[in-house]
Every structure is written in structure tokens, then in C-alpha cells.
DRENFINU-890031 format. One record per atom (N, C-alpha, C): residue number from 1; residue in one letter; chain; atom name; x, y, z. Coordinates in steps of 0.2 Angstrom, whole numbers, plus 5000, padded with zeros to 4 digits. Each point is the difference from the previous one (the first is absolute). Layout:
! residues N
NUM,A,A,CA,X,Y,Z
...
! end
This chain:
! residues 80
1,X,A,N,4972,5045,4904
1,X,A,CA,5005,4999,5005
1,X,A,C,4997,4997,5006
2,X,A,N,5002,4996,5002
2,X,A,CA,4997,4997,5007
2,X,A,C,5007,5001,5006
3,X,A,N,4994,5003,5004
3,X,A,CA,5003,5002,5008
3,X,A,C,4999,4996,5005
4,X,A,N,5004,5000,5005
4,X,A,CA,4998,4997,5005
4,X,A,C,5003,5005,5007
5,X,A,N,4991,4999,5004
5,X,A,CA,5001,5003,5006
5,X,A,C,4999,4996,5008
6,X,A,N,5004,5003,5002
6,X,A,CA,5001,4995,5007
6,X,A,C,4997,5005,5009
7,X,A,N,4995,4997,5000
7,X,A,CA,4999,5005,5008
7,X,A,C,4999,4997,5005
8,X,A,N,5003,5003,5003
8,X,A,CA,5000,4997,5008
8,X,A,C,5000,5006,5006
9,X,A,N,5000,4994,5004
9,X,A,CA,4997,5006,5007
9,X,A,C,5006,5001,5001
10,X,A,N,5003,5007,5004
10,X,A,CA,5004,5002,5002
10,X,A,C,5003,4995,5004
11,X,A,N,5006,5002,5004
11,X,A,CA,5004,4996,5005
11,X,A,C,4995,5001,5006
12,X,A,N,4999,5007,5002
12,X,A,CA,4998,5001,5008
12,X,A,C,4992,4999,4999
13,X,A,N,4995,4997,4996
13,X,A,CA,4995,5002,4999
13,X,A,C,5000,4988,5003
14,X,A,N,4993,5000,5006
14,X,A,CA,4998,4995,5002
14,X,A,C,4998,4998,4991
15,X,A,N,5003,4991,5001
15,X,A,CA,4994,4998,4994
15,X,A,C,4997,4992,5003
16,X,A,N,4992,5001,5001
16,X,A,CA,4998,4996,5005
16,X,A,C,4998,4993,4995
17,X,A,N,5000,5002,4994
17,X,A,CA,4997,4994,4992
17,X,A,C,5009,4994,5001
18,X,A,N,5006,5003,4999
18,X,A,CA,5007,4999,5002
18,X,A,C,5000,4996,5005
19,X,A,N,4997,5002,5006
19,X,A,CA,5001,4995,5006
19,X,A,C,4996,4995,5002
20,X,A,N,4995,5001,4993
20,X,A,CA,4994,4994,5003
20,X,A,C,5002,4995,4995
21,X,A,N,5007,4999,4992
21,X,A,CA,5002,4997,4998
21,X,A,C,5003,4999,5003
22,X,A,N,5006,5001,5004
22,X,A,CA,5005,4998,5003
22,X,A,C,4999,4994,5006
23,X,A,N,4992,5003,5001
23,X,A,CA,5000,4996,5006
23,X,A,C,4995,4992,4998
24,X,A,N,4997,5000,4993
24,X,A,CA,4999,4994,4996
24,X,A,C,5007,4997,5001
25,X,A,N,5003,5003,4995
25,X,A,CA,5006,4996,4997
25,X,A,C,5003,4997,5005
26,X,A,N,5000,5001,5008
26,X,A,CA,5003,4998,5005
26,X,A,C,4994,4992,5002
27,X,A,N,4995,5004,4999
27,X,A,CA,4995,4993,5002
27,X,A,C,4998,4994,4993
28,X,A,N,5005,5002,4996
28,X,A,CA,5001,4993,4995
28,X,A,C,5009,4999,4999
29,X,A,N,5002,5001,5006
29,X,A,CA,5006,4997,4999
29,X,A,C,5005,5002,4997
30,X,A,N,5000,5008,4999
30,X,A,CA,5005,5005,4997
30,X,A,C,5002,5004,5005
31,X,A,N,5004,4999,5005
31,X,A,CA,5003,5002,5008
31,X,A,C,5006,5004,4999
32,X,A,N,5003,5000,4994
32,X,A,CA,5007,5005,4998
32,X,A,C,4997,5005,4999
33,X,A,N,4994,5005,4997
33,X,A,CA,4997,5003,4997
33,X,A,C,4999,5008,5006
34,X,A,N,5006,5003,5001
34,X,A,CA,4999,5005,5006
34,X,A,C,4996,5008,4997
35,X,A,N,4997,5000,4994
35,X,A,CA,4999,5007,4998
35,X,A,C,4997,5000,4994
36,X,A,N,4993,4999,4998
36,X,A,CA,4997,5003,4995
36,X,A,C,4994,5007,4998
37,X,A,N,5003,5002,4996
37,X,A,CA,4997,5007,4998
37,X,A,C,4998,4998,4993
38,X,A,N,4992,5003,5000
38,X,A,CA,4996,5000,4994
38,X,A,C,5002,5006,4995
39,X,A,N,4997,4997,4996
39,X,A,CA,5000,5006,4993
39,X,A,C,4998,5002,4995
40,X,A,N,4999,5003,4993
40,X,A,CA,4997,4999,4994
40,X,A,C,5005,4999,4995
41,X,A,N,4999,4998,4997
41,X,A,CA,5004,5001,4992
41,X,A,C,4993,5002,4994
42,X,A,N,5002,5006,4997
42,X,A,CA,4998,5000,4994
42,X,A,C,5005,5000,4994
43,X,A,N,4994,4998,4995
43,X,A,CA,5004,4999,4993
43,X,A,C,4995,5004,4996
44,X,A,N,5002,5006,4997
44,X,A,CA,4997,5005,4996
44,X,A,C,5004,5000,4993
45,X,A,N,4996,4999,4994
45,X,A,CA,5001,5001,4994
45,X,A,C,4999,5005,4995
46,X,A,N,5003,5003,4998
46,X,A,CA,4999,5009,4999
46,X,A,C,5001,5000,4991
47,X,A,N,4998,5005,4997
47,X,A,CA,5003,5003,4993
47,X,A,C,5006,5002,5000
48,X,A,N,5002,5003,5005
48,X,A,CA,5006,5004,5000
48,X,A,C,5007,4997,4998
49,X,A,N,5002,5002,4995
49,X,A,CA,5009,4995,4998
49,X,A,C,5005,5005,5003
50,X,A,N,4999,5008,5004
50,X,A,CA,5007,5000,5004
50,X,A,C,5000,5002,5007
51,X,A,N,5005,4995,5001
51,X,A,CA,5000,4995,5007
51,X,A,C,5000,5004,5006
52,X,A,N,5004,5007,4999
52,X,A,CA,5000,5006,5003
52,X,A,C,4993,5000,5003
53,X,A,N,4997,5004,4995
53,X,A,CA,4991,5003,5001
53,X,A,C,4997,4993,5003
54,X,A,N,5001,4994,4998
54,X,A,CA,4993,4995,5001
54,X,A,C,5004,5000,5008
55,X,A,N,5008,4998,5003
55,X,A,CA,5002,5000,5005
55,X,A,C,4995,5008,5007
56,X,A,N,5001,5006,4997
56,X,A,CA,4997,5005,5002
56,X,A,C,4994,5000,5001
57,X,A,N,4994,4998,4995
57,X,A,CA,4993,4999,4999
57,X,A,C,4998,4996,5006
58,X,A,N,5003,4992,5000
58,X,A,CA,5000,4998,5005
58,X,A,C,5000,4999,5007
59,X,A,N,5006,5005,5002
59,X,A,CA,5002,5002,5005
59,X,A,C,4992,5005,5004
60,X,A,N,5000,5007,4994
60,X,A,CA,4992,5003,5001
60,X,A,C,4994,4997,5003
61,X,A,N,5000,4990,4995
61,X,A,CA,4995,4998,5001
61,X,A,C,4999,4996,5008
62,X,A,N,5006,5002,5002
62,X,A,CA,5000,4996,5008
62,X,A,C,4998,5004,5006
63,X,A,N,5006,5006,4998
63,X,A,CA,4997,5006,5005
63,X,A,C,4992,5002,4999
64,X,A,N,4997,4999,4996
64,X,A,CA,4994,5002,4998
64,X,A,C,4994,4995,5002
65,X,A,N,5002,4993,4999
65,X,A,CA,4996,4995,5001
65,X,A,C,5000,4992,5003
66,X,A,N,5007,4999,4998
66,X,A,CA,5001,4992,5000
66,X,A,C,5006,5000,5007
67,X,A,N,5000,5005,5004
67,X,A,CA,5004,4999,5006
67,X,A,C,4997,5006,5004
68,X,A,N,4999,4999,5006
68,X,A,CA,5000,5003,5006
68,X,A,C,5005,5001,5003
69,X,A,N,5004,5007,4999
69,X,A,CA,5006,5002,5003
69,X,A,C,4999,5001,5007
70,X,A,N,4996,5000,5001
70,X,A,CA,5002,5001,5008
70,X,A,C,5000,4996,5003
71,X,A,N,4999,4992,4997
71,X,A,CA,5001,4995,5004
71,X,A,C,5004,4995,4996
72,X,A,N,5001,5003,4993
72,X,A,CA,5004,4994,4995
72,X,A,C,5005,5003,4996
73,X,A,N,5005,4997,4999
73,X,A,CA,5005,5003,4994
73,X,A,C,4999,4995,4995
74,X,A,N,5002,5001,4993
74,X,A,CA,5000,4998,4994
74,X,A,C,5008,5000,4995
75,X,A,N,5000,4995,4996
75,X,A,CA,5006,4997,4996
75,X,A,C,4996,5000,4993
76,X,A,N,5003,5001,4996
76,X,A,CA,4998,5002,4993
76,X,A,C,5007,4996,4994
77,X,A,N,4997,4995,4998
77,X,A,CA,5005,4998,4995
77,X,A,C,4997,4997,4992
78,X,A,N,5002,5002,4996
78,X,A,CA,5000,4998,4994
78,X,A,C,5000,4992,4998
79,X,A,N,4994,4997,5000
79,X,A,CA,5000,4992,4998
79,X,A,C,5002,4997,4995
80,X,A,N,5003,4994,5001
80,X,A,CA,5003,4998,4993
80,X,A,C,4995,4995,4999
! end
């Protein structure tokens, strides 16, 4: 089954990588561009066939590794 996880920095959480894109994108001529926020996407591939457990497994594997809740929240979806 392949999973897909999404992290990003909270809302109230400064993100200084976010506003040094934003402020490219204004100096090549992209001036509509009021707000960018960085992120990761992972794509994890697992043995597990039910969706339930591989859903929960990967959940565990965030709070535990691939997200920093104190500065990040995470989205978790089933890839097609």
C-alpha cells in the first residue's frame, strides 16, 4: 500500500525558507504571489493490505519521527 504524508509548519509558527521564496518569486516577476509556506511530502510504501492499520502505523510513524508537533501538523492519505 503506498501512503502519502503531508507536513507543514503550523499556522502561528514564523517560516523564514517560505518568505525568502516569496521574496524570489517577486524578484523574477511573480508580484501576485502574497504568501508562501514550505513543506514535506512523503510517499511510504509498506506490506500492510489493511488500510485501517497501515492509516494508524503511519500516523505513529509521524508523531514519532517524520513530524515535529510542536512546530508542525501532518495529513496522511492513501496514494493512488
Amino acid at each position: 500500500m503506498k501512503l502519502r504524508v503531508y507536513v507543514t509548519l503550523k499556522k502561528n509558527v514564523l517560516d523564514p525558507q517560505g518568505s525568502a521564496i516569496k521574496n524570489s518569486l517577486h524578484n523574477i516577476g511573480f508580484k501576485s504571489v502574497s504568501d508562501v509556506r514550505q513543506g514535506k511530502i512523503f510517499e511510504l510504501n509498506t506490506n500492510e493490505n489493511d488500510e485501517n492499520k497501515s492509516l494508524k502505523q503511519t500516523e505513529e510513524m509521524c508523531k514519532k519521527l517524520l513530524a515535529n508537533l510542536t512546530i508542525e501538523n501532518f495529513k496522511v492519505e492513501i496514494a493512488e
